[in-house]
Structures are given as structure tokens and as C-alpha cells.
ZAZA-519294 format. One record per residue: residue number from 1; residue in three letters; x, y, z of N, C-alpha, C, CB in turn. Coordinates in steps of 0.001 Angstrom, whole numbers. Glycine has a CB too. Layout:
<atoms>
<NUM, 'ALA', <X, Y, Z>, <X, Y, Z>, <X, Y, Z>, <X, Y, Z>>,
...
</atoms>
This chain:
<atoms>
<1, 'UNK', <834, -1184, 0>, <0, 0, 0>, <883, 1254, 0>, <-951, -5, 1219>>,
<2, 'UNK', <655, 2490, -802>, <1580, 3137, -979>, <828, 4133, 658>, <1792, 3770, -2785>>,
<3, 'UNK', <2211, 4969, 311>, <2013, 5970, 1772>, <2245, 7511, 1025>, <3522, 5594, 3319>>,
<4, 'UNK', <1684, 8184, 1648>, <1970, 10094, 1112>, <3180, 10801, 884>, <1512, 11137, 2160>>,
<5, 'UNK', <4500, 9905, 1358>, <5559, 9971, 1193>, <6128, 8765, 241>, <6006, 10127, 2379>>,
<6, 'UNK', <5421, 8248, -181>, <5712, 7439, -1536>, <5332, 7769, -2761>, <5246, 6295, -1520>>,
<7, 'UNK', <4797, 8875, -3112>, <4352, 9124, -3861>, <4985, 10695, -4523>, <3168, 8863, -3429>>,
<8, 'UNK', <5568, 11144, -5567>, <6490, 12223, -6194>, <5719, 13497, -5781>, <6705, 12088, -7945>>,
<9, 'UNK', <6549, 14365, -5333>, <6086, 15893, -4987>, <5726, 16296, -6358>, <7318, 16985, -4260>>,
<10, 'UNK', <6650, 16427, -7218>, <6136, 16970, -8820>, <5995, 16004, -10190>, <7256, 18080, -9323>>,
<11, 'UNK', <4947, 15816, -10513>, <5047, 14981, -11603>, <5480, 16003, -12812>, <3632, 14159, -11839>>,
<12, 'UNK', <6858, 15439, -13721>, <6837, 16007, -14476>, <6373, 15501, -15944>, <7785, 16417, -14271>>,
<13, 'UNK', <6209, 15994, -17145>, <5919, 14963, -18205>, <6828, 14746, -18827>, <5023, 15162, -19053>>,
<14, 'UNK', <6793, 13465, -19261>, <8403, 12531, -19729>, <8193, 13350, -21280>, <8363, 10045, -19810>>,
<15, 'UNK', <7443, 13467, -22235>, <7860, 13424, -23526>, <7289, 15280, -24252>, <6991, 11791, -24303>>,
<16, 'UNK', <8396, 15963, -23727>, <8256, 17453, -23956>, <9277, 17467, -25526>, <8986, 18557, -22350>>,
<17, 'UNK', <8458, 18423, -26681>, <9130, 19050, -27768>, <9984, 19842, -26815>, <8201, 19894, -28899>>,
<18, 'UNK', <11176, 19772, -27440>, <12260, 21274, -27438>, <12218, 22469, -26672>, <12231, 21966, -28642>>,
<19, 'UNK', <10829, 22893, -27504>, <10455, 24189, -27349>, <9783, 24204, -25959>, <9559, 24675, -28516>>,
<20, 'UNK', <8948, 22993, -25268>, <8088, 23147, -24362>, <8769, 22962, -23521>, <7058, 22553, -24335>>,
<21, 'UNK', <10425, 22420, -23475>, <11154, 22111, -22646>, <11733, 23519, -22190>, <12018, 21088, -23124>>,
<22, 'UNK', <12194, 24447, -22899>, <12492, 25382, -23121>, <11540, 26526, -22599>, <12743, 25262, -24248>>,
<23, 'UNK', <10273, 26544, -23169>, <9460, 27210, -22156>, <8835, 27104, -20728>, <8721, 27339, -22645>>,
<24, 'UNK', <8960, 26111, -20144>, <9246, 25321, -19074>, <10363, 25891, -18334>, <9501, 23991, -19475>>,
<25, 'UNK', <11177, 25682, -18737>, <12424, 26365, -18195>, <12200, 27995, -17449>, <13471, 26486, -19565>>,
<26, 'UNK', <11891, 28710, -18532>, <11809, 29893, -18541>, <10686, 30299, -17699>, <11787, 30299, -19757>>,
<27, 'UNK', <9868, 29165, -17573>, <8320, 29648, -16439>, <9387, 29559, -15107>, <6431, 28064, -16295>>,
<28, 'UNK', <9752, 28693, -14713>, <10800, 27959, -13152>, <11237, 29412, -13120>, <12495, 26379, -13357>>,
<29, 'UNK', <12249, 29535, -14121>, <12746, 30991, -13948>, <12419, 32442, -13360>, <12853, 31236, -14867>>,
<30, 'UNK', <10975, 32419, -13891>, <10349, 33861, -13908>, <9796, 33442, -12349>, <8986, 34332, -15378>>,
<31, 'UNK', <9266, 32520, -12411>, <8475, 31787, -10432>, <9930, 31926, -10052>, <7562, 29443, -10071>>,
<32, 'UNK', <11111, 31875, -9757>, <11982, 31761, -8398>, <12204, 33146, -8630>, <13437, 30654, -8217>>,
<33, 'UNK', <12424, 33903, -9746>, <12804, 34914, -9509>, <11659, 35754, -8377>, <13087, 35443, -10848>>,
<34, 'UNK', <10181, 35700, -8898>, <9079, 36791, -8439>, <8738, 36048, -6818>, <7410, 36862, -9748>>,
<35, 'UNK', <9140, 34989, -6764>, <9381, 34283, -5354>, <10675, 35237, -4433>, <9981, 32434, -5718>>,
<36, 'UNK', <11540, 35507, -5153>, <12988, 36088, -4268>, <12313, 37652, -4479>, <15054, 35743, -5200>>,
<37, 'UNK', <11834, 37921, -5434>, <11173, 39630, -5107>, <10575, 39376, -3933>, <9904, 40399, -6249>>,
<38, 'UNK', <9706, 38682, -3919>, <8184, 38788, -2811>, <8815, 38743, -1184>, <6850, 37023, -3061>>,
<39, 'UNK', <9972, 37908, -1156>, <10275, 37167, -359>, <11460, 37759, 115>, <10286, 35959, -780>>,
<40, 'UNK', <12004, 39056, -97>, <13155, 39034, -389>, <13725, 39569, 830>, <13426, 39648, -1580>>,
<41, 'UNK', <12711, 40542, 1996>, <13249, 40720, 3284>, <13600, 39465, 3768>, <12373, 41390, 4183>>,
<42, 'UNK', <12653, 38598, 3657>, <12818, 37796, 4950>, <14040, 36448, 4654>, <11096, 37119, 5404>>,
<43, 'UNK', <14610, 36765, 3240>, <15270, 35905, 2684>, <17069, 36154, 3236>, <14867, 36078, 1073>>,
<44, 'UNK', <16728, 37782, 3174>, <17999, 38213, 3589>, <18647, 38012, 4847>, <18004, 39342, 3456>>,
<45, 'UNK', <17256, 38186, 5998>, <17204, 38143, 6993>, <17821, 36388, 7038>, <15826, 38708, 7466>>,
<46, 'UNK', <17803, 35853, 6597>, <17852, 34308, 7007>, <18981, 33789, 6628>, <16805, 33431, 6444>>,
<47, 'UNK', <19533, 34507, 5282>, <20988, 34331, 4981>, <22252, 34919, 5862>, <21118, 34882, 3704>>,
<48, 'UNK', <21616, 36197, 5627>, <22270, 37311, 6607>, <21977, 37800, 7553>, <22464, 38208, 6275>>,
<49, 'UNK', <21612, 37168, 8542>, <22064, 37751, 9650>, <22152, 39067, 10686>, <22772, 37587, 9403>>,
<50, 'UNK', <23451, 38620, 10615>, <24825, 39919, 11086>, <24521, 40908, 10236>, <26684, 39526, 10792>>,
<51, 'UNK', <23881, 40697, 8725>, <24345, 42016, 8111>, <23116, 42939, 8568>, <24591, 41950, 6322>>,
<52, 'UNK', <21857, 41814, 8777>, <20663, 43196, 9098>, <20927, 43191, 11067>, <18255, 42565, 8425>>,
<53, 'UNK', <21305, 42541, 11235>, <21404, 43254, 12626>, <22279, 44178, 12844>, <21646, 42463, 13608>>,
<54, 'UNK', <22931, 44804, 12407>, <24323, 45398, 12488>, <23994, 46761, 11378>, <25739, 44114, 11914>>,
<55, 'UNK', <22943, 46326, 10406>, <22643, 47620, 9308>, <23710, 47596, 8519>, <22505, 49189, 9911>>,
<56, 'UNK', <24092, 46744, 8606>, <24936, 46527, 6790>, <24585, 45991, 5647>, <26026, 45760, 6684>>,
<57, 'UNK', <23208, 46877, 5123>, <22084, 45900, 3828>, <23064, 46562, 2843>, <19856, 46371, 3502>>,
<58, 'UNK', <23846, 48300, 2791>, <24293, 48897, 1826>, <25308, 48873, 1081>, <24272, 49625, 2039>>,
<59, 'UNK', <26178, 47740, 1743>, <26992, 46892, 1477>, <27075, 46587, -567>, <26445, 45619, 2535>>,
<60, 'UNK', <28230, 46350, -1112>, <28089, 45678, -1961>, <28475, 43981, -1860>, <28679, 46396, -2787>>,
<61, 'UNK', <27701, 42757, -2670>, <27984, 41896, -2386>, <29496, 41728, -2754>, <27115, 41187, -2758>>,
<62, 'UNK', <30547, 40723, -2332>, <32055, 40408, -2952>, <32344, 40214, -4182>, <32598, 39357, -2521>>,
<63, 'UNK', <31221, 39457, -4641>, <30949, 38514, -6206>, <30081, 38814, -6718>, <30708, 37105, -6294>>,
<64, 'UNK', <30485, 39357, -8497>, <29482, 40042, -9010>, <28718, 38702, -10022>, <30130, 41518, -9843>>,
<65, 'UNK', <29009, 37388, -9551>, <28493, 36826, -10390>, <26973, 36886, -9951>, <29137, 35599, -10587>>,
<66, 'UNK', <25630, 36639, -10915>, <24271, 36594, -10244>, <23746, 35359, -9660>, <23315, 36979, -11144>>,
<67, 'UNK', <22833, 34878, -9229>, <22882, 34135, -8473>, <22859, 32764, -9015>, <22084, 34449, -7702>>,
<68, 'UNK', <22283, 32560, -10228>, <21481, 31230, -10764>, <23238, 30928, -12048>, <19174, 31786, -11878>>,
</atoms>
């Protein structure tokens, strides 16, 4: 008998054209990005710390690479 933890959080579909693979992509993309807008105090807060307790948001980061 299966259990609620036997069963896949995301079904994805096995047989995507190119293109749908591709636009797919680009949806994930645009959702984590408007997820890290929405989210983005409390994100900082959780990474960093020290920097919001201390008031160092104005900081530049070290690495200009972006995140993804």
C-alpha cells in the first residue's frame, strides 16, 4: 500500500518538444525569480544575519556573479 511519502512531490511529463522544454524552463525561472522579489526581506534576513542586525544591507555583495 503506498504511503503520502511514496508518492512524487512533482510529476513532471516525460515526452516534452524542445520548445516546451524550453518554455518550461523559462516559467521555473520567472516563479523563483518573483518568489525572491516577494520574499526578499525575509530571505535576507535568514541568509544574513549579522548584516541586518548590524545595518549593513548597503553593502556591496564580494561577487558580481548573479545568483542562478
Amino acid at each position: 500500500m503506498l504511503k503520502p511519502n511514496d508518492l512524487p512531490i512533482v510529476c513532471l511529463p516525460i515526452d516534452l518538444s524542445d520548445e516546451a522544454a524550453a518554455t518550461f524552463v523559462e516559467f521555473l525561472h520567472e516563479l523563483t525569480e518573483a518568489f525572491e522579489r516577494h520574499y526578499c526581506a525575509q530571505l535576507m534576513r535568514y541568509y544574513h544575519p549579522n548584516d541586518i542586525a548590524q545595518g549593513d544591507l548597503d553593502r556591496t555583495p564580494e561577487s558580481s556573479d548573479p545568483p542562478f
